[in-house]
C-alpha positions as a Markdown table, in Angstrom:
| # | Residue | x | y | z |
|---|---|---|---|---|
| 1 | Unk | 0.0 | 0.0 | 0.0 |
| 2 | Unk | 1.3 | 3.4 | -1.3 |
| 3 | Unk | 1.0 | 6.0 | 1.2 |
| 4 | Unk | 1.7 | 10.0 | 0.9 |
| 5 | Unk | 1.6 | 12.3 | 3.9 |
| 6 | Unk | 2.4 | 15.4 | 3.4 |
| 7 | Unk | 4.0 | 17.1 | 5.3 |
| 8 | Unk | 3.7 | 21.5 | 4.4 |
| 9 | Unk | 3.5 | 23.2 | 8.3 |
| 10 | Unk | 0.4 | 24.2 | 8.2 |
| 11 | Unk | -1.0 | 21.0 | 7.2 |
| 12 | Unk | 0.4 | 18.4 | 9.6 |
| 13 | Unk | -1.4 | 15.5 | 10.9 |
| 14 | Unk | -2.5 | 15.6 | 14.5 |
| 15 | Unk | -1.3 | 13.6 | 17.1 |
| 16 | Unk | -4.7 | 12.4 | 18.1 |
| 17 | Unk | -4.9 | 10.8 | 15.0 |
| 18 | Unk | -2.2 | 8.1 | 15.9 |
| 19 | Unk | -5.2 | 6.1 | 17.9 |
| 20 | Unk | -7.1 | 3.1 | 16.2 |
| 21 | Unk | -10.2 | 3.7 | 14.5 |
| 22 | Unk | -12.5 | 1.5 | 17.3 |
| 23 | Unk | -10.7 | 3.4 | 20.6 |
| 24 | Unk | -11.1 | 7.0 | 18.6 |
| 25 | Unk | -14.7 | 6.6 | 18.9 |
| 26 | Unk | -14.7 | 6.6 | 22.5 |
| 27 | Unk | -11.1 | 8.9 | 23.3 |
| 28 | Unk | -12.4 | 12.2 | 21.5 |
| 29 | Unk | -14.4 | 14.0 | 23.8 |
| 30 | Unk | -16.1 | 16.9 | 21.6 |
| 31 | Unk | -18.3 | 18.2 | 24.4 |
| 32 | Unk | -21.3 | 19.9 | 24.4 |
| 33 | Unk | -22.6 | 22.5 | 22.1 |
| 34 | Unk | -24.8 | 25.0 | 23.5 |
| 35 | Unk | -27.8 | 26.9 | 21.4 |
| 36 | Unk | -28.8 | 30.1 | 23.5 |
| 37 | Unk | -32.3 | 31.4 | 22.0 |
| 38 | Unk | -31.4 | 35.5 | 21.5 |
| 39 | Unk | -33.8 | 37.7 | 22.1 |
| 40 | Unk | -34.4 | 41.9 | 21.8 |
| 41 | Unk | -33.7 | 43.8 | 18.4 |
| 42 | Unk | -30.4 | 42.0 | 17.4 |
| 43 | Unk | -31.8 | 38.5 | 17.3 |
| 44 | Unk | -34.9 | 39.9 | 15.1 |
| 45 | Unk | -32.4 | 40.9 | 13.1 |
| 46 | Unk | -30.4 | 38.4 | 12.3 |
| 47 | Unk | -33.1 | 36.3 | 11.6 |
| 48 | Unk | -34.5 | 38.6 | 9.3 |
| 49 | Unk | -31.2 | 39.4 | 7.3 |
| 50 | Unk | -31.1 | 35.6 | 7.5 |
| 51 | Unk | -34.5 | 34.9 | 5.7 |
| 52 | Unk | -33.1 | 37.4 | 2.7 |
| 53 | Unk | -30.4 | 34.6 | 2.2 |
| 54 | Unk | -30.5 | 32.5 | -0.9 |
| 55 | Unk | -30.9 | 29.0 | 0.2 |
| 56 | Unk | -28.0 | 27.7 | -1.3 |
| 57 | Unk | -24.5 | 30.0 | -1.3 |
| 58 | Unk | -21.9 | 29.4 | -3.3 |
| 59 | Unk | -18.6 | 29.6 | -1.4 |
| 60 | Unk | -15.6 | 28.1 | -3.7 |
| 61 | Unk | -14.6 | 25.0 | -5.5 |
| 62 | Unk | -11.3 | 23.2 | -5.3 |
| 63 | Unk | -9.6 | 19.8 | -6.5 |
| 64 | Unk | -6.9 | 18.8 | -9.4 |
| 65 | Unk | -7.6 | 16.4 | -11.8 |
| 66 | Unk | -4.7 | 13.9 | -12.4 |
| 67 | Unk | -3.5 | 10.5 | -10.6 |
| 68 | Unk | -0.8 | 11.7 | -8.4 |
| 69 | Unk | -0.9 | 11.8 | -4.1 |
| 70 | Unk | -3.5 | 14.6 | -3.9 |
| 71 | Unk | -5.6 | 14.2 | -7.1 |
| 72 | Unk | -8.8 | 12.8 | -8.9 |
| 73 | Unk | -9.6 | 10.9 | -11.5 |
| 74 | Unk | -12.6 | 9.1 | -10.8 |
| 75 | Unk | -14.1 | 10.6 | -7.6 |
| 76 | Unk | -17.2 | 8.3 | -5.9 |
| 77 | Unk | -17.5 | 9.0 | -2.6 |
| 78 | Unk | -17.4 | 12.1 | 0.1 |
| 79 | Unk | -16.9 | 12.6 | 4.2 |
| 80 | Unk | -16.0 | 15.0 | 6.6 |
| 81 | Unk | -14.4 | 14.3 | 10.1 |
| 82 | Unk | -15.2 | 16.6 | 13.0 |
| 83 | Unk | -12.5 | 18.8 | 12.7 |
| 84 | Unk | -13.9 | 19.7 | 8.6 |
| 85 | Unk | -11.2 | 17.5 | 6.9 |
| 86 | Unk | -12.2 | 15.9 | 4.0 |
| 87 | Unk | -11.6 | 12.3 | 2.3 |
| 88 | Unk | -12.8 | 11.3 | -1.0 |
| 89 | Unk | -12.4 | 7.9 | -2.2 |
| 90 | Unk | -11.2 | 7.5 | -5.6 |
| 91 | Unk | -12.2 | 4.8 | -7.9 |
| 92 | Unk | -9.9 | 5.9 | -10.9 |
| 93 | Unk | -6.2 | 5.6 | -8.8 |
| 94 | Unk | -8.0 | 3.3 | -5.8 |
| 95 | Unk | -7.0 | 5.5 | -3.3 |
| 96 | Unk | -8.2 | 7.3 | -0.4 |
| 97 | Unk | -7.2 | 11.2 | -0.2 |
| 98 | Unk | -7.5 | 13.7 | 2.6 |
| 99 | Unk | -7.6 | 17.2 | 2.2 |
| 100 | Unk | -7.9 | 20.3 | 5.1 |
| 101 | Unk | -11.3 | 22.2 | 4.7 |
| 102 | Unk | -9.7 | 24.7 | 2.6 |
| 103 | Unk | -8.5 | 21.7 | -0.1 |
| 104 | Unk | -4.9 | 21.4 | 0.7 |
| 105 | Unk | -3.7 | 17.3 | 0.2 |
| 106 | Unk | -3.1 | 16.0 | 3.6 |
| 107 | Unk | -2.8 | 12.2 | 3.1 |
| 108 | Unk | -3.2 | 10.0 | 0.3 |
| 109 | Unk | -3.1 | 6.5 | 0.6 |
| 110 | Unk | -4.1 | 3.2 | -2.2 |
| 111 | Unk | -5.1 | -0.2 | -2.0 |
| 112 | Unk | -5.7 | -2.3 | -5.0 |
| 113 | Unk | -9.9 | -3.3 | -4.2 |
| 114 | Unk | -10.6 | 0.5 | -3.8 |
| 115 | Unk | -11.0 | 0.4 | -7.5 |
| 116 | Unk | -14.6 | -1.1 | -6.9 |
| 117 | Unk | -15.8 | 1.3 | -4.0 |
| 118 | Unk | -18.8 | 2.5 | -3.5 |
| 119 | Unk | -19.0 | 5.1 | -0.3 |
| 120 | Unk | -16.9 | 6.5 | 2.8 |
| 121 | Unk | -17.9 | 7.9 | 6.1 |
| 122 | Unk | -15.1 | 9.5 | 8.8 |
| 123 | Unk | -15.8 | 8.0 | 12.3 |
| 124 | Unk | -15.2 | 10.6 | 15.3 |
| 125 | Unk | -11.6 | 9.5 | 15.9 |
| 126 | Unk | -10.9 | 9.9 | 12.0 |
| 127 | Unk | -11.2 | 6.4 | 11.2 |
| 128 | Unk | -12.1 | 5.6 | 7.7 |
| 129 | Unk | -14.8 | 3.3 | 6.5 |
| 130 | Unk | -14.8 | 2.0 | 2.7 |
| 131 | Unk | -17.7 | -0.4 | 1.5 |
| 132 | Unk | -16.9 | -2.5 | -2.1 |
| 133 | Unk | -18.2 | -5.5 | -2.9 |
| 134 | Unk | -19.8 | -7.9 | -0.1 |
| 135 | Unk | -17.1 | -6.3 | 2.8 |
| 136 | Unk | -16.6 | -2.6 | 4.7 |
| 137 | Unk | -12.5 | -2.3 | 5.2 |
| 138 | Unk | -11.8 | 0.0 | 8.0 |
| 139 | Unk | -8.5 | 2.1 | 7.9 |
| 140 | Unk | -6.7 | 3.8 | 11.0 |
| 141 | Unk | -6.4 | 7.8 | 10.4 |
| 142 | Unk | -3.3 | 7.7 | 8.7 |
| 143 | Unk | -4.3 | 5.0 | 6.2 |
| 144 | Unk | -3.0 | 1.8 | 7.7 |
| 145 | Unk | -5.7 | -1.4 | 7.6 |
| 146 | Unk | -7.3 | -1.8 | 10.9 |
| 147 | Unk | -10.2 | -4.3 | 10.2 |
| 148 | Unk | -12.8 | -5.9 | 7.6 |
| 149 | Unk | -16.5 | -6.5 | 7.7 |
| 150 | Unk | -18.2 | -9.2 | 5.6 |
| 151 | Unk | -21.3 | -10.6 | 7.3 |
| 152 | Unk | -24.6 | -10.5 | 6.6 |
| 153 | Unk | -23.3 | -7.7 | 3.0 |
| 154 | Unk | -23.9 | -9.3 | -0.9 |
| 155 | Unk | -23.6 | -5.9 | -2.2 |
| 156 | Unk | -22.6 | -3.1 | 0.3 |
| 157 | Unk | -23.3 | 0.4 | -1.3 |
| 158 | Unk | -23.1 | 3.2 | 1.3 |
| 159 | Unk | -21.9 | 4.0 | 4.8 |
| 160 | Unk | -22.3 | 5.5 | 8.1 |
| 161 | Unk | -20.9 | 5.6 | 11.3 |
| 162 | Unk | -22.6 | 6.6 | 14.2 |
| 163 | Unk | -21.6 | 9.2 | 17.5 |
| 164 | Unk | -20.7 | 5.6 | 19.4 |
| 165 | Unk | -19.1 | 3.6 | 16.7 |
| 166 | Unk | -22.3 | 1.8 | 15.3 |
| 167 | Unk | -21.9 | 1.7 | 11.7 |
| 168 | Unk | -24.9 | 1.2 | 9.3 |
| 169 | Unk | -24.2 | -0.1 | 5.6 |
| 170 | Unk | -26.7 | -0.5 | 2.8 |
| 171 | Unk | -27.0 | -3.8 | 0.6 |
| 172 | Unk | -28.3 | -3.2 | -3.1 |
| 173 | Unk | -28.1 | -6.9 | -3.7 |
| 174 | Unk | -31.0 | -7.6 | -0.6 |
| 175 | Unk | -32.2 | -4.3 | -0.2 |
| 176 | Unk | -31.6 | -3.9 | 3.6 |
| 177 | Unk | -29.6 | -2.0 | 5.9 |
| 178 | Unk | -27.0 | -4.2 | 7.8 |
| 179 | Unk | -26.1 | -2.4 | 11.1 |
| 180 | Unk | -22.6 | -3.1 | 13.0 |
| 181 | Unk | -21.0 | -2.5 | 16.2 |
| 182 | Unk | -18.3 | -0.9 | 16.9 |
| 183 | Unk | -15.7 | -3.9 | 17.2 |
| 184 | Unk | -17.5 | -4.6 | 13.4 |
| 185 | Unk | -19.9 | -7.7 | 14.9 |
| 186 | Unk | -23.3 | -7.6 | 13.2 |
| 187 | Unk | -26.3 | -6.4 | 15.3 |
| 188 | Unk | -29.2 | -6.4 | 13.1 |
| 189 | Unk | -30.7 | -6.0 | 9.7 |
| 190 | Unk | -33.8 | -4.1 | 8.3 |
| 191 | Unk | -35.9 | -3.6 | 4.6 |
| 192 | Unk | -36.7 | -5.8 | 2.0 |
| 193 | Unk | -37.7 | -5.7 | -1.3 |
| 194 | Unk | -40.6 | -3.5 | -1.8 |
| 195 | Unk | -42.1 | -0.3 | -2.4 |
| 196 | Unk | -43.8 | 0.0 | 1.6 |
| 197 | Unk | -42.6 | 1.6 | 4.2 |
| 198 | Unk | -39.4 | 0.0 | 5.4 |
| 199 | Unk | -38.8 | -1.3 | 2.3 |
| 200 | Unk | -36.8 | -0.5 | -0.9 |
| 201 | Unk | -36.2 | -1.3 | -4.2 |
| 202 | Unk | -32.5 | -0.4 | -4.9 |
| 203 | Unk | -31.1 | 0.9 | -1.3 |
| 204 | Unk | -27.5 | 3.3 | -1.7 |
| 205 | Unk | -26.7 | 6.1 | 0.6 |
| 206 | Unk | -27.2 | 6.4 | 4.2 |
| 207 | Unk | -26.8 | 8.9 | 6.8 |
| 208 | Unk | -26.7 | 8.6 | 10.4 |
| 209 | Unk | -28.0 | 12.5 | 12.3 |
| 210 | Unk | -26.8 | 13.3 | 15.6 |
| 211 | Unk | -30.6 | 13.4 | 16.8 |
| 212 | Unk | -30.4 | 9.1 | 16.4 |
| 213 | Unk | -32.0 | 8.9 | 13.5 |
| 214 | Unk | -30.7 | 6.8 | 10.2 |
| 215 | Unk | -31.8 | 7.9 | 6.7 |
| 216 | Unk | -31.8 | 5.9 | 3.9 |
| 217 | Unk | -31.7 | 6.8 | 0.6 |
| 218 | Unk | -33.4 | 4.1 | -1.7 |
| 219 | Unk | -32.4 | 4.9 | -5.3 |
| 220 | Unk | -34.8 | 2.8 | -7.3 |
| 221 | Unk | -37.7 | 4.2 | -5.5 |
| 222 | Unk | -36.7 | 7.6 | -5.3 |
| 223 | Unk | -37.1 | 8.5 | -2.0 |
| 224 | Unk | -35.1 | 8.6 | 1.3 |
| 225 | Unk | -36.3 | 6.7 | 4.5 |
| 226 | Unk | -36.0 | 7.8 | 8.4 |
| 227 | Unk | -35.5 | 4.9 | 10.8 |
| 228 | Unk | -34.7 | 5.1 | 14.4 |
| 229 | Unk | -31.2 | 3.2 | 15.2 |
| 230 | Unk | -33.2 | -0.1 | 15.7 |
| 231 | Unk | -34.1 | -0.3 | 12.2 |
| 232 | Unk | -38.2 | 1.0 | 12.7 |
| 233 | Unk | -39.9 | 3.2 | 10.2 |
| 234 | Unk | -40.7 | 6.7 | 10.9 |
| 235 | Unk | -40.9 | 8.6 | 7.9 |
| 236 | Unk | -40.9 | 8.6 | 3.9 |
| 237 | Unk | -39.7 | 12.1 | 2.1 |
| 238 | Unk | -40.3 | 11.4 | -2.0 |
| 239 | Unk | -42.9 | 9.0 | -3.5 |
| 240 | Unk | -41.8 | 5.3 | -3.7 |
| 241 | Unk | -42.1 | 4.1 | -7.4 |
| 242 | Unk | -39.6 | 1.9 | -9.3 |
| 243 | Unk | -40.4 | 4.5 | -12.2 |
| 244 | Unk | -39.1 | 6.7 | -10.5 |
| 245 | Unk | -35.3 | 6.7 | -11.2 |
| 246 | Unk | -35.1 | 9.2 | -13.4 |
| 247 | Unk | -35.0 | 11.2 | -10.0 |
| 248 | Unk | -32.4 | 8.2 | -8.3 |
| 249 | Unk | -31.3 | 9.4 | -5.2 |
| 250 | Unk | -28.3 | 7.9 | -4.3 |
| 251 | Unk | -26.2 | 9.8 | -1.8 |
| 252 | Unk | -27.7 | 11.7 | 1.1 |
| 253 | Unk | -26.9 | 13.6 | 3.9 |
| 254 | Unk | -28.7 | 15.6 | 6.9 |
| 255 | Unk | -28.3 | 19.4 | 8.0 |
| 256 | Unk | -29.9 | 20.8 | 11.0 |
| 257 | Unk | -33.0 | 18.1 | 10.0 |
| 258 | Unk | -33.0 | 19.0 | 6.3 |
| 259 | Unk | -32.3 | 16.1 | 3.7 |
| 260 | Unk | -30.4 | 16.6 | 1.1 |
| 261 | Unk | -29.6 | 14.4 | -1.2 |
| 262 | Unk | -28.4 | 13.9 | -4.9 |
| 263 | Unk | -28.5 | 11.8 | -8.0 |
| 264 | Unk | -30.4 | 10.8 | -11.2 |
| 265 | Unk | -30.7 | 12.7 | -14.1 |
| 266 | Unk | -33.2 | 15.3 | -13.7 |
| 267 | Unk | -31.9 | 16.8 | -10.5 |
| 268 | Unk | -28.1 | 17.3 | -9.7 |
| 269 | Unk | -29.4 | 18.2 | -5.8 |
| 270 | Unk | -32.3 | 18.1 | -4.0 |
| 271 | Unk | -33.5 | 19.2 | -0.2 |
| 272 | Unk | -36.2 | 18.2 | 1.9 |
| 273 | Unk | -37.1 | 20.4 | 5.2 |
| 274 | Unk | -37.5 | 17.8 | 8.4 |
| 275 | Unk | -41.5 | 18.4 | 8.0 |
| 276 | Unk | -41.3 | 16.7 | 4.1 |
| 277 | Unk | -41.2 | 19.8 | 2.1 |
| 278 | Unk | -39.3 | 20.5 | -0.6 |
| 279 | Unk | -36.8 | 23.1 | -1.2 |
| 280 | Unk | -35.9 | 24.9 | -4.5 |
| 281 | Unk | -32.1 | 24.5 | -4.9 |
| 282 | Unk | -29.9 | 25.1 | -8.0 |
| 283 | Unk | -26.0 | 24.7 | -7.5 |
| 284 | Unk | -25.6 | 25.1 | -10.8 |
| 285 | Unk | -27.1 | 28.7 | -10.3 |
| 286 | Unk | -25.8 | 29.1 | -7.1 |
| 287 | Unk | -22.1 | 28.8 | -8.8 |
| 288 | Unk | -22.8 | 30.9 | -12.1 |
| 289 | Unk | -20.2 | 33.1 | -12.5 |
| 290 | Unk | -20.6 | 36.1 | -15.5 |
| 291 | Unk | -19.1 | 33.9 | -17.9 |
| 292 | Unk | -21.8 | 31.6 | -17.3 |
| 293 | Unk | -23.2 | 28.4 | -15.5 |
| 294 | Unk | -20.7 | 25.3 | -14.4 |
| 295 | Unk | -21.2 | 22.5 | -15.8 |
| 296 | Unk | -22.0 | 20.2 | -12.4 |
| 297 | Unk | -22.8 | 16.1 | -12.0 |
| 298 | Unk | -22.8 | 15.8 | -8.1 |
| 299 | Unk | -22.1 | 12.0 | -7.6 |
| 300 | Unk | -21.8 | 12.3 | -3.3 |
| 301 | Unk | -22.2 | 15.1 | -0.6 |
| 302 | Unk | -21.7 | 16.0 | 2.9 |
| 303 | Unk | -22.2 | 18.2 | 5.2 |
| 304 | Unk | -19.4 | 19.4 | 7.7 |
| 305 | Unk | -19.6 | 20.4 | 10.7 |
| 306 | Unk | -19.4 | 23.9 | 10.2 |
| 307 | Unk | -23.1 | 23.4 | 8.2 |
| 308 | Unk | -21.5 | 23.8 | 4.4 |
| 309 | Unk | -22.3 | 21.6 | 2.0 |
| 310 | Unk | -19.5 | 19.9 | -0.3 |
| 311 | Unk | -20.7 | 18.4 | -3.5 |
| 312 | Unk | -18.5 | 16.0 | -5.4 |
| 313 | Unk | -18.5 | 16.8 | -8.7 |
| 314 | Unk | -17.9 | 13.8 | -10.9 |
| 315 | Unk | -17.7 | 16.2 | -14.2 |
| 316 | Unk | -13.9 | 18.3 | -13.3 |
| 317 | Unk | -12.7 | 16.1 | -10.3 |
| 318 | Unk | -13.4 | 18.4 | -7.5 |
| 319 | Unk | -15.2 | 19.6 | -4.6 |
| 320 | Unk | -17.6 | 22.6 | -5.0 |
| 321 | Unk | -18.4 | 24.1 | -1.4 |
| 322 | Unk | -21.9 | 26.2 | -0.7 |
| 323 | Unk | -23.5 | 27.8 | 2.6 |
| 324 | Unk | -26.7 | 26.0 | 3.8 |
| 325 | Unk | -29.5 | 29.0 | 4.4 |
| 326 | Unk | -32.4 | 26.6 | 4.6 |
């Protein structure tokens, strides 16, 4: 395994990263965060100068196309870690790469099966998760192989990793979600195939929200489902119909209760609010520029933890970044 850290001084990898994926869950203490309601003229406000926001602002876009440490080829797959690093798995040069929030290369890293990846999620100690094939390989933060999953996947699509280590993988072969513990033993498994609740027709991304909810976005159906963490059926956003693929949604991620997810043909991105509604969002428009509109095929997203969202764009092999105003 080919492995590239560098090493510029403002870039260095932290200390805290030296710690296995499975004990990182548990070591970082990230503490509290504390929402104080305002209240008098300034918080009216802000909340007014908030509301004239466009829902989607475009912020900047970064990434080099090529196959060296620290570019893309085939890009497939976006996460954040707690700190607003970002990894991207990459299909094209089977590698993993790391980036600081700004899109300075921090690591890169290859391993011959990454070729036929599918997703990546960033655990809370900065250990990365990797689905392809019927497995999820687990690597320590600074790319070394920690462990391997394989039960109970035929075809393991996306992933997610809970605050305490629980990780949740789709299967696209039995349309179910396959959830693991944090020492990677199998817990349970939920969905068939179907277009019910609870059930799904082609199942690919997958998000896990701080509130202990896990959404699941079921591609051939066109929807996204909300679960609690015990696999039981709380909500449907989008209409289940195996015509439906044409609006595929195949990678999704949660902000402040908003959905967002993206895929298919029709729409490169699109939001629900937590009540089911949709919101109008154009990235494409968000990013014009006078010399015209980018030409933008979002294949994955997050959402870091400052609130931004980073698309992957599959069409120049970068990362386009845009403030959330939902």
């Amino acid at each position: 395994m080919k492995r590239a850290i560098f090493q510029d001084a403002s870039v260095k990898l932290g200390a805290a990263e030296r710690f296995s994926a499975s004990i990182c869950v548990f070591a970082f203490a990230l503490g509290a965060v504390f929402a104080m309601a305002g209240c008098g003229r300034g918080s009216r406000s802000a909340a007014a100068a908030a509301a004239q926001l466009p829902p989607l602002q475009y912020v900047d876009a970064w990434g080099t196309r090529g196959t060296g440490p620290g570019q893309l080829d085939t890009p497939i797959g976006i996460a954040t870690d707690p700190f607003g690093r970002v990894y991207i798995v990459d299909a094209g040069t089977s590698s993993i790469e790391k980036f600081s929030p700004e899109g300075v290369p921090l690591l890169s890293f290859g391993d011959a099966p990454l070729a036929k990846a599918t997703a990546i999620a960033v655990d809370r100690g900065g250990g990365i998760y990797v689905t392809e094939g019927d497995r999820v390989q687990i690597f320590l933060p600074e790319g070394d192989k920690f462990r391997m999953s394989r039960g109970g996947l035929q075809g393991a699509a996306g992933v997610a990793v809970d605050f305490d280590g629980t990780y949740y993988v789709t299967d696209r072969v039995l349309c179910r979600v396959v959830a693991f513990d944090a020492r990677g033993r199998l817990m349970r498994t939920w969905g068939r195939r179907g277009t019910e609740n609870g059930e799904f027709i082609d199942p690919t991304g997958v998000a896990a929200s701080s509130d202990g909810f896990v959404y699941v976005a079921d591609s051939g159906g066109a929807r996204v489902q909300k679960f609690t963490r015990d696999g039981i059926w709380v909500a449907s956003f989008g209409q289940a119909d195996a015509a439906g693929s044409a609006q595929a949604v195949v990678s999704v991620a949660i902000s402040s209760g908003d959905i967002l997810v993206v895929g298919g043909r029709v729409s490169a991105l699109r939001v629900w609010s937590s009540n089911g509604q949709d919101v109008a969002v154009d990235p494409v428009a968000a990013a014009a520029t006078p010399q015209g509109a980018p030409d933008i095929r979002a294949v994955a997203l997050a959402v870091d933890q400052g609130g931004d969202l980073l698309l992957l764009d599959a069409v120049s092999d970068r990362v386009l970044r845009f403030h959330l105003h939902l």
